[in-house]
C-alpha positions in Angstrom: 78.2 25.4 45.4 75.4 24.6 42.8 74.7 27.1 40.4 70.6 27.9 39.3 71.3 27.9 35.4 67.8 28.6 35.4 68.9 32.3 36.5 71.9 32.8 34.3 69.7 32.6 31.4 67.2 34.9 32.7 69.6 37.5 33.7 71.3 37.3 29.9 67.9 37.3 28.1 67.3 40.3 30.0 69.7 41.8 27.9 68.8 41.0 24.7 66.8 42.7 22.5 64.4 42.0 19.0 66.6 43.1 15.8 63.7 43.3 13.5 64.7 45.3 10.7 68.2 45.3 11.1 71.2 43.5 8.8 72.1 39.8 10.0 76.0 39.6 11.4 78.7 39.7 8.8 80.7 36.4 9.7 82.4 33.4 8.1 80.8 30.1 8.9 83.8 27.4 8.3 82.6 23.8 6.9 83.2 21.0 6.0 81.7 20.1 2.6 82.8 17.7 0.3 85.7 16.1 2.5 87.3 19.4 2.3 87.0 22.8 4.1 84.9 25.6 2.9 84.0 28.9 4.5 80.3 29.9 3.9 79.9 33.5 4.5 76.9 36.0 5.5 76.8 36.9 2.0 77.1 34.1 0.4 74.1 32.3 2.2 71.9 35.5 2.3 72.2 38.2 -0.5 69.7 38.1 -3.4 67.5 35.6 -0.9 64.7 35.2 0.9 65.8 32.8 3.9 64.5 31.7 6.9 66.6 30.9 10.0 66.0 28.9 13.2 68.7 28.6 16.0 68.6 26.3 18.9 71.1 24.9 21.4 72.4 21.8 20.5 73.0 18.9 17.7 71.9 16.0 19.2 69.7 17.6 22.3 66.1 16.4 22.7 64.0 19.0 21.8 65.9 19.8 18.8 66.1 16.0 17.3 62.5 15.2 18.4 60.9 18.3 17.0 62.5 21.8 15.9 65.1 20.4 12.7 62.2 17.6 11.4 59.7 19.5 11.8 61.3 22.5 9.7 62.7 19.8 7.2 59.2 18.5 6.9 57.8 21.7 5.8 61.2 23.3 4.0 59.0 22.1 0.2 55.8 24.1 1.2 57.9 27.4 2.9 59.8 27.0 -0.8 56.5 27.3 -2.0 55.5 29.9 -0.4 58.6 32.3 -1.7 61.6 30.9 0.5 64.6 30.1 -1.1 66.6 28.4 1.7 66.0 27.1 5.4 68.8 27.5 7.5 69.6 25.6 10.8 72.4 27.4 13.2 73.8 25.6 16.0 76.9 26.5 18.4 78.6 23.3 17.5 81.7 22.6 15.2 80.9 21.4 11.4 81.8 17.9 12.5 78.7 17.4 15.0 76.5 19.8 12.1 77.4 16.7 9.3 76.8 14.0 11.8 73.8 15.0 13.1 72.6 15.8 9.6 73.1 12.1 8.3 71.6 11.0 12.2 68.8 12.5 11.4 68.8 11.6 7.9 67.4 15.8 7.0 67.1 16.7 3.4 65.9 20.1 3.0 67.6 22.2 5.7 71.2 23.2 5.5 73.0 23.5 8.7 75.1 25.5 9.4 77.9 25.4 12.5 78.6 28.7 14.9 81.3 26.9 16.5 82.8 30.4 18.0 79.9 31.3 18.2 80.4 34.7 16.5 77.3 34.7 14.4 75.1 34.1 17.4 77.0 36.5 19.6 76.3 38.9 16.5 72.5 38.4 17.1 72.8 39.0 21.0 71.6 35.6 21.6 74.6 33.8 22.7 73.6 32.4 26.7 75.7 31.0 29.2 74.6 27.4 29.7 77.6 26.4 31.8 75.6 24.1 34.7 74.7 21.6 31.8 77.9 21.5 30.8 77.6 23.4 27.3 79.3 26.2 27.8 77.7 29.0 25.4 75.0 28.0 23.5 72.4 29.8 21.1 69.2 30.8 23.0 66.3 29.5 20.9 65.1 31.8 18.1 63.6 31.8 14.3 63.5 34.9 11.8 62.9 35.6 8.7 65.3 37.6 6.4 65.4 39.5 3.3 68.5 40.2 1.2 70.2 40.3 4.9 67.5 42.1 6.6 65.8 40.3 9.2 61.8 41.1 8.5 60.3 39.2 11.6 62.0 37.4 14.6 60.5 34.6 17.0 62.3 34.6 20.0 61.5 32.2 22.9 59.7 33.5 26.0 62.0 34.4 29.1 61.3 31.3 31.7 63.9 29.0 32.9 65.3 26.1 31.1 64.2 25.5 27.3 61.2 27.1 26.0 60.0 26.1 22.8 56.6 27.5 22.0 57.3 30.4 19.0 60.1 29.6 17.2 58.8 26.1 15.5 58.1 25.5 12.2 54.4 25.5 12.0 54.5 29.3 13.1 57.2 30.4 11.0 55.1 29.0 7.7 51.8 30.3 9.3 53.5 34.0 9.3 55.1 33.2 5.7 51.7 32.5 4.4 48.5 31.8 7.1 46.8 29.6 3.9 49.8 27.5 3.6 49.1 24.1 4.5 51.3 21.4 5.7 51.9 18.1 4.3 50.5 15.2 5.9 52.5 13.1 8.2 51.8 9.5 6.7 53.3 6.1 7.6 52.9 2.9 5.9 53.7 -0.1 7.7 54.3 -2.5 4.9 55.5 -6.3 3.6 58.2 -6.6 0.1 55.6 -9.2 -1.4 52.9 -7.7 -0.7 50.2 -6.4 -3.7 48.2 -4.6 -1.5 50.9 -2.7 -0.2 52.4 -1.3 -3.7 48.5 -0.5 -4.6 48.0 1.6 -1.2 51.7 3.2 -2.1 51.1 4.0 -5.6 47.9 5.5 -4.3 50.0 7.8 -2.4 52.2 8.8 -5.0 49.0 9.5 -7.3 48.3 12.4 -4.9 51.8 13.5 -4.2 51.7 12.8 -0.6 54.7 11.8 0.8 55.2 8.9 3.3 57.6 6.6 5.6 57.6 2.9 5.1 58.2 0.3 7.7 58.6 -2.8 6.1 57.8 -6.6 8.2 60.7 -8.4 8.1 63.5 -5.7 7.6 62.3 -2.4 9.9 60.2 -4.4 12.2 57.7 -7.7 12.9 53.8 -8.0 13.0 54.6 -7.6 16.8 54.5 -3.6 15.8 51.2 -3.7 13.5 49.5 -5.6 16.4 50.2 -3.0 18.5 49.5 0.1 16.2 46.4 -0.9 14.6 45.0 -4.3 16.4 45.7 -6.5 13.4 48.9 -8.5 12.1 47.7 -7.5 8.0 49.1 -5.2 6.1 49.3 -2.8 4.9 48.3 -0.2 7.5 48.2 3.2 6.9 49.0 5.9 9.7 47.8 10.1 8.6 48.5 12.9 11.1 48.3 10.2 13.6 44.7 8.2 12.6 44.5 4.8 11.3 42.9 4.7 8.5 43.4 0.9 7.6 44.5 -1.0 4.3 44.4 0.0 0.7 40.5 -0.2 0.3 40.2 2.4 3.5 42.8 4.1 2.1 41.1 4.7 -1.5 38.1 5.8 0.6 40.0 8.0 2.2 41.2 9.9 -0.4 38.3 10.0 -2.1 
């Protein structure tokens, strides 16, 4: 008989409740770090800190590689900004899947950190059954911000069937932290080794401390892929929040 896994998370979010204002679960998180093992606990990642958590279901999952973890890597530098001192990434998956996803992914900001039993999640009252996919128990997707241990706001996703993901991103989270905050930029330059115009339009970039990604002809990709982006074959291109804005002399206008 097929089982509706869209009701078996329904009928466990029923019973699970907002804990605003109350201490985080006292657990060990066991790691590997450093080729060796290591046991992280609740104090030793929240005491003395002003940390902001997001749990989701799965290493690897779409949702979670496309958008929640970059997304909340993306904007760790402006949340530490804003008075955060670490952003924390929970999963119900063993250390193992935690690293390799981590180096997949290639994050630098967010540590994650791996609920393989479950226990901290379970603590929370967020812990779902998810067994007609095939995972077993998983975290239902949340975000929260804590202080010294004591969780000061909580984002929990709506109660509808399958995945919601609609309160718990990053851009919310930094809009509660601070509403002035604003993000970085999301830049791309698509870019040739020897080419001039390409190190002017990245230095330009540097000058105003905007990060970017680089695609480089030859190496990352062909003139097959500016064609397509922008129309041309030259380079370089530059791509911000999604808009072409051209070469280096539209880029200097631009950031004028």
């Amino acid at each position: 008989m097929l089982v509706d896994n869209s009701s078996i998370i329904l009928n466990k979010r029923r019973n699970m409740q907002d804990k605003t204002g109350q201490n985080v679960p006292q657990v060990d998180f066991p790691v590997r770090h450093n080729f060796d093992w290591a046991k992280w606990s609740t104090n030793d990642l929240f005491a003395d800190k002003t940390v902001v958590v997001f749990s989701l279901p799965g290493a690897f999952t779409p949702t979670c590689s496309a958008s929640h973890l970059p997304r909340y890597d993306q904007l760790t530098p402006v949340m530490k900004d804003n008075g955060i001192d670490e952003v924390y990434c929970i999963s119900v998956n063993d250390t193992f899947v935690m690293n390799a996803w981590a180096k997949d992914l290639q994050v630098k900001n967010v540590k994650l950190l791996p609920d393989g039993n479950g226990d901290f999640t379970d603590g929370m009252g967020l812990l779902v059954e998810k067994d007609a996919i095939g995972f077993g128990k998983r975290s239902w997707r949340y975000s929260m911000l804590v202080k010294n241990g004591v969780i000061e706001k909580m984002f929990i996703e709506e109660e509808t069937p399958g995945d919601p993901f609609g309160v718990s991103d990053a851009d919310t989270m930094l809009d509660y932290i601070n509403t002035d905050a604003k993000p970085p930029s999301s830049v791309v330059v698509i870019s040739k080794d020897t080419c001039p115009f390409c190190m002017k339009a990245k230095e330009m970039l540097n000058a105003k401390g905007m990060t970017y990604e680089e695609i480089v002809i030859g190496k990352d990709a062909t003139h097959i892929t500016t064609r397509a982006l922008s129309g041309g074959g030259g380079v370089p291109q530059i791509f911000i929040d999604g808009k072409l804005i051209g070469g280096s002399s539209e880029l200097e206008e631009f950031l004028k």
